[in-house]
N, C-alpha and C positions, 0 to 999 in steps of 0.2 A: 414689429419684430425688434428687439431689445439685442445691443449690438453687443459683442464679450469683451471684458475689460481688458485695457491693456495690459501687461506685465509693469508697465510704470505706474498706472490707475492704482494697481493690486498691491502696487507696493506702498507707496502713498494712504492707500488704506489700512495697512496692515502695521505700516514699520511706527508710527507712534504708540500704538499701542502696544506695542513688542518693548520700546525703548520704555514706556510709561508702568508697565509692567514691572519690570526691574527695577526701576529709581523705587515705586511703590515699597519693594520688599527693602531696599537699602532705607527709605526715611521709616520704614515701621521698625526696623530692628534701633536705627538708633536712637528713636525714643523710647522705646517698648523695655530696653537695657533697664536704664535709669530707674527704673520703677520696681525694679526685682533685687535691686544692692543690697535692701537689708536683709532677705530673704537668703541668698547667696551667700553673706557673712554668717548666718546661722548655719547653715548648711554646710559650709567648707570650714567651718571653726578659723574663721578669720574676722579681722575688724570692717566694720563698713570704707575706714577710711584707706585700710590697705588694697580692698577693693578698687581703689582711682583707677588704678593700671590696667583694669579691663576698660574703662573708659578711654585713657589717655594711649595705651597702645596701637588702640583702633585710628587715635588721629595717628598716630606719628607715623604708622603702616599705609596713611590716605597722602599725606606728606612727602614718603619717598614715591609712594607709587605713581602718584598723580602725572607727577613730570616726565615720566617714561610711558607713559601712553598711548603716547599719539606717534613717538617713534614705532613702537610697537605694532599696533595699527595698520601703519606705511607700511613696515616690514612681511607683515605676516598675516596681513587682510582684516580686517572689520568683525567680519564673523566668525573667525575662529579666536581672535581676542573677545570679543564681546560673550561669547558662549562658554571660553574657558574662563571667562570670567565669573559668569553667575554659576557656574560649575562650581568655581573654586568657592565661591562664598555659601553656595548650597551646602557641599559636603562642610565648610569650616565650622558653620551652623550645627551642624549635627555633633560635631565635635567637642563645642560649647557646650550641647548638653550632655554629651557623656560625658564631660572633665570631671575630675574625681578631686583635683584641687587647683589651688588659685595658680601656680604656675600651667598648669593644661590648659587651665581656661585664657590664660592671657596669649597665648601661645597659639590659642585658635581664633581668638579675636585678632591676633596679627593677621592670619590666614584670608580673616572677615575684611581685615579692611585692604589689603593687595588686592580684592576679589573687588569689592567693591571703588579702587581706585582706576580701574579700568571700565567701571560700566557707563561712569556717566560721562567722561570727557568722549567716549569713542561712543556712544550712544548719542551723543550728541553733533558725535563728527557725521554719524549717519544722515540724522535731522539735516543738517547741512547740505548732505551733496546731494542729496536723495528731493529736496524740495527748491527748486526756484526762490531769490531773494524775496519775490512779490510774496510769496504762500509761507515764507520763512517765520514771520512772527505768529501765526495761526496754530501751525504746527508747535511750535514751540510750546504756546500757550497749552494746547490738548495734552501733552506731555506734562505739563507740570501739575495741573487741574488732578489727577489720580495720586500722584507723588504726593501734594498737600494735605489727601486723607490720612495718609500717615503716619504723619504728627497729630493728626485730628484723634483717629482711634488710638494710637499707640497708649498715650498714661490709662484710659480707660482699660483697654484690651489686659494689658500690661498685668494690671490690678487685679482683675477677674479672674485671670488665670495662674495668677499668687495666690492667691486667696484659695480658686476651687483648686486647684492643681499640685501644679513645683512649678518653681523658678526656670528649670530644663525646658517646660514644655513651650517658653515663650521664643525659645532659639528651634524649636519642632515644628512654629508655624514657617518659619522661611521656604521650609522644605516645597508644601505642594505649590505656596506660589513663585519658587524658584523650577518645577517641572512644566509647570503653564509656560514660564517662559524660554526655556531651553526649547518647550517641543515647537514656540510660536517662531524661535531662532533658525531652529532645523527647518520651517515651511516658508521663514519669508525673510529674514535677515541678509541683507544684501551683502557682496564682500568687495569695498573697497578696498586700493592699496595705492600707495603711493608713486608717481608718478618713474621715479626712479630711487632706487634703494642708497638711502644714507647709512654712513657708520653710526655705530651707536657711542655715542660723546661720552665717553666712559669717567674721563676726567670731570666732566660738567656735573654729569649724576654724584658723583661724591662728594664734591662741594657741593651744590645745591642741596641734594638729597640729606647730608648730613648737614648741613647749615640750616635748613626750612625744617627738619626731624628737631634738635637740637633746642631751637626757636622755638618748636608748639610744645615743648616738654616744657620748659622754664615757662611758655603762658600757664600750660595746665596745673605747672606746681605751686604759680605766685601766691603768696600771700597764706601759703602753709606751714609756714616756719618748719615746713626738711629740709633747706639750706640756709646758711649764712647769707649775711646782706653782701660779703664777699664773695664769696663762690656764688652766689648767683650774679654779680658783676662782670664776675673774670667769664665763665660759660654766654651772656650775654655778649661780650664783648668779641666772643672766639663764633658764635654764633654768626653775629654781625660781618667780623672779619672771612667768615667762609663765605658769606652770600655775595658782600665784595669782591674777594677772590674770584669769585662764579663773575659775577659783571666782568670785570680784565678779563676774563676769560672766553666770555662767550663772544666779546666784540674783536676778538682772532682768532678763532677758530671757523672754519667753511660751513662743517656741518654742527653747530651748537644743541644740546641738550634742547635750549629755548632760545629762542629766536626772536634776539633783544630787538633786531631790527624793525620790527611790527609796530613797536611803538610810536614809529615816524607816521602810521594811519592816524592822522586826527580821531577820528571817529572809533577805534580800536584803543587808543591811546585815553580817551577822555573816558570810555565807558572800562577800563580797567585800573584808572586810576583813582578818577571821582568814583567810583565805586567803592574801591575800597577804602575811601575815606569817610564817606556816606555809612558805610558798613560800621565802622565803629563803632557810630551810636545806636544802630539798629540791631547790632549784633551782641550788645549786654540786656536786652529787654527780659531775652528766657532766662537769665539769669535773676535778674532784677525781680519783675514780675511776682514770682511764686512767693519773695522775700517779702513784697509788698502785704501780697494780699494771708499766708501764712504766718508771719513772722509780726507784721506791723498791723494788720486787721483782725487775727487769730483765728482764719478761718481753716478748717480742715485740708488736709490734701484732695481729698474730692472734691472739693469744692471750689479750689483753686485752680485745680483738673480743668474744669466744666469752664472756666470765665478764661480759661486759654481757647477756648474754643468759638467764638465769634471772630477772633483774628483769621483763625483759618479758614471758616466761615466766608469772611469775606475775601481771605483772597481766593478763592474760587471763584466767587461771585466777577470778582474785578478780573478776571484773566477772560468773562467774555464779553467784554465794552472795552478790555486796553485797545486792541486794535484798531475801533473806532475812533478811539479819545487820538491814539498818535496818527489816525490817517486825516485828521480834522486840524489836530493842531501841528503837529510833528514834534521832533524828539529835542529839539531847544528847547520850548515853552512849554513842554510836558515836564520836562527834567528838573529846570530851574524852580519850576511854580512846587512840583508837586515833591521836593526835597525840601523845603519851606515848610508845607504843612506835613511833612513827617516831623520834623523837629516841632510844631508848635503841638501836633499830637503826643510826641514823648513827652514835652512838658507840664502838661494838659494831665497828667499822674502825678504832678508832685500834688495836686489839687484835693487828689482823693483821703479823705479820711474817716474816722470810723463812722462818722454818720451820713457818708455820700451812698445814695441808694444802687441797689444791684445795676438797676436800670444802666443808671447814668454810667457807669463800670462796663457795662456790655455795650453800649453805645460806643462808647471810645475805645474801646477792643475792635469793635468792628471797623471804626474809622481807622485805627491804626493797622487792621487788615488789607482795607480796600488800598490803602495808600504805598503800604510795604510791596505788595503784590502789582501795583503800578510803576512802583522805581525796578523791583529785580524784572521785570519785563521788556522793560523799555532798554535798561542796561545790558541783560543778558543778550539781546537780538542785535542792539545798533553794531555791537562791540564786532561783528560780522558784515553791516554795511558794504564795508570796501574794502576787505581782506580777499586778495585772490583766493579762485578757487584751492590752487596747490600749494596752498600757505594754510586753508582750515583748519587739520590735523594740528598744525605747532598753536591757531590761533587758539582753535578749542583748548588744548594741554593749558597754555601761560592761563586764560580764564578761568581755568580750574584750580589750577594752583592757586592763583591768589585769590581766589573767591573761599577757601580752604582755609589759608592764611589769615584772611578778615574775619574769619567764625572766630579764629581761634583769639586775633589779637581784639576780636570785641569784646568777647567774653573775659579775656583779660582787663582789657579797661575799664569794662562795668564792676570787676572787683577791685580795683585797685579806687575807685570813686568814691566807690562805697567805703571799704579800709578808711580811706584817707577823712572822709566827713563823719565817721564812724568813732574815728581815734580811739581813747583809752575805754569808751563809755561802755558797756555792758550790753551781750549783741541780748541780753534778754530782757532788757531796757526797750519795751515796746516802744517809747514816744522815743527813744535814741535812736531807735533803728528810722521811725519814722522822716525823724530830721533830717537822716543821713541819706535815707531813699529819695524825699524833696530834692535835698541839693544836689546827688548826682542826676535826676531825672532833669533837673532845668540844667548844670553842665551837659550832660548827652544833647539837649534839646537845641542848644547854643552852636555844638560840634557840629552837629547833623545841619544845621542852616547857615551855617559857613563854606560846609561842602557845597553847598548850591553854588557858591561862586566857580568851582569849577565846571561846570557843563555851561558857561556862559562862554567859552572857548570855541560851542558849537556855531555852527553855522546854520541859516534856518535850512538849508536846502539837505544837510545832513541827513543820512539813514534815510532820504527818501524812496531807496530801492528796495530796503526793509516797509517803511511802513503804507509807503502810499498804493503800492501793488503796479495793477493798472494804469493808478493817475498818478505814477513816477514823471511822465513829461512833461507833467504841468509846472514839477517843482524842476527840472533840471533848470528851465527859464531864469528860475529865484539864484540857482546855482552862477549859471553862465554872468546871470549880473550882479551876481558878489565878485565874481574873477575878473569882472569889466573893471569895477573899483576898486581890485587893486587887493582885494581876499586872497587868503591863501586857499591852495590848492586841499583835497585831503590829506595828504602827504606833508 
């Protein structure tokens, strides 16, 4: 006789894939966009280039929102943020496709990305309470494994339904898989709430919010000549000075927007820092990439499409052995080794030229998958280790923000690399472009294995309540006689 599951079994069962749902619809729209700009500028009697603003609005609406979250969340429960969230991004979807011109449309991609700056930090805060540290990298991983096809189908899906369709119809598919999961919210979406009700840091959000807004605009605009090397100085510099302001600020205030305090977790501290250093060089690839292989090989868009796809390929594959790899070695000498061979994998492209076979192209696609998908793993989870439970909410928010932040300021530095080795030469100067891609690929490859020197801060006995599960007590021992010798605490 087969016993009935618990309400916690049930939920466990249900709540990644509820969370995995959603992230799914948010990374297929924000690829799925890209792929319809030119189609859109016909359509709206606009230029492809004035089109950015559907792109760059959506960061700067994930920007403010990001940060207000997790207060949000505390305040007003899990599931009715989480629900009003894919709510919001449902209908803003449908909005994008009725827009009649480029101001509607950008106006509802604001909508898109408010909606979506609440699913994943408070989706994530779910994952959190809802799973024990031991079960915590598992879950995580299941979650991100559906999200990954996203980017997978999106330039495909994207294409197909340009081509047969309109451009409208690619904001039409959000729709049924935004009902799949409002209905999975309404049957299992758990509603945390914060332990006791904070103010909402009103001052913090407008410095922040417009300081980190302000920031992903001048990444997104760099190196377009719409402003002066001035004005974009003085906004960089007022940019800079707001997110200062937010620091003096948040280290006096009781109740903080972010809760700068978190960073005294070594283990919080290193997977949000070295991340986002790490992120740099891994976060100009999809930029870089398409350059490479379109621009400097003269290969079609589809075709360029298809050799992005072994990365994501593998990182599916690698989200089910991470656990094994950090319960075997843990998250020191997973971090240190395997940030190493992402930089020597970015480099490993300046290599390619026009007579290196597909093969060898989709081999190192794939290695630069397995590898990417071992760092945001290992990162995203430890960053959780030893963050109190009643600290999650603000831990999830800060990791969000600046994992938001790093998209944005990689993708800046991967054009600014380029520019720079680029110089005056003619971007239709195949072998100029190619020069220019070599040497930022080995610059990125340089960056990214420098970051390994930060997670050498770790200790081995770190994150082992994340990774090891059950065989956490084996490592506390490693732990207790780093402290014997005189180690720092996590803190």
């Amino acid at each position: 006789m087969t016993s009935t599951p618990t309400p916690t079994e049930t939920l466990k069962k249900y709540l990644p894939w509820l969370v995995a749902t959603a992230l799914f619809m948010e990374q297929l729209d924000a690829t799925i966009v890209n792929t319809a700009i030119p189609s859109m500028a016909v359509s709206l009697q606009a230029t492809p280039l004035s089109l950015k603003a559907v792109v760059s609005s959506y960061i700067l609406s994930l920007a403010v929102g990001i940060p207000v979250s997790g207060w949000m969340a505390d305040r007003f429960g899990t599931r009715r943020v989480f629900g009003g969230a894919v709510l919001l991004f449902t209908i803003a979807s449908v909005l994008c496709g009725l827009a009649v011109n480029v101001p509607m449309l950008v106006a509802a991609r604001i909508l898109q990305g408010l909606g979506a700056a609440m699913m994943m930090p408070v989706g994530r805060l779910c994952i959190i309470r809802t799973f024990p540290k031991s079960e915590l990298l598992g879950a995580m991983n299941f979650v991100i494994i559906p999200a990954l096809i996203g980017p997978l189908l999106g330039p495909t899906v994207g294409g197909l339904i340009v081509h047969w369709l309109s451009w409208r119809e690619i904001f039409f598919v959000n729709v049924p898989v935004g009902v799949l999961a409002l209905w999975l919210i309404y049957k299992h979406m758990p509603d945390y709430k914060g332990d006791r009700r904070r103010p909402l840091d009103v001052i913090g959000l407008v410095l922040f919010g417009t300081g980190a807004a302000l920031l992903s605009w001048l990444l997104e605009v760099f190196g377009e000549h719409r402003l002066d090397v001035t004005s974009e100085a003085v906004l960089l510099v007022l940019s800079l000075s707001l997110l200062g302001a937010y620091v003096w600020h948040a280290l006096r205030e009781p109740f903080p927007l972010l809760k700068l305090a978190l960073f005294k977790v070594r283990t919080f501290r290193v997977s949000v820092v070295g991340g986002f250093v790490t992120r740099l060089g891994i976060g100009g690839l999809p930029f870089l990439l398409p350059l490479l292989y379109q621009l400097g090989l003269g290969m079609p868009a589809w075709q360029s499409g298809l050799l992005m796809m072994p990365a994501a390929l593998g990182a599916m594959g690698m989200k089910l052995v991470a656990g094994r790899l950090l319960k075997r070695l843990g998250y020191r000498q997973v971090l240190t080794v395997n940030t190493v061979l992402i930089g020597i994998t970015i480099g490993m492209f300046s290599l390619i030229e026009l007579g290196t076979p597909i093969w060898a192209i989709v081999l190192l696609g794939l290695a630069q998958g397995l590898f990417n998908s071992l760092q945001f793993s290992s990162m995203n989870t430890m960053a959780y280790a030893d963050v109190d439970a009643a600290d999650s909410s603000m831990a999830s928010t800060i990791a969000s923000s600046m994992q938001q932040m790093s998209m944005s300021f990689g993708l800046a530095f991967g054009t600014l690399v380029v520019g720079w080795y680029l110089g005056d030469m003619a971007q239709s100067d195949r072998f100029a472009v190619m020069h220019a891609l070599d040497h930022a690929f080995l610059t990125m490859a340089g960056l990214t294995v420098l970051s390994s020197l930060s997670f050498w801060a770790l200790k081995p006995g770190d994150g082992a309540s994340v990774s090891q599960g059950d065989g956490a007590p084996r490592l506390r021992q490693a732990v207790a006689a780093d402290k014997a010798e005189g180690g720092a605490s996590p803190v």
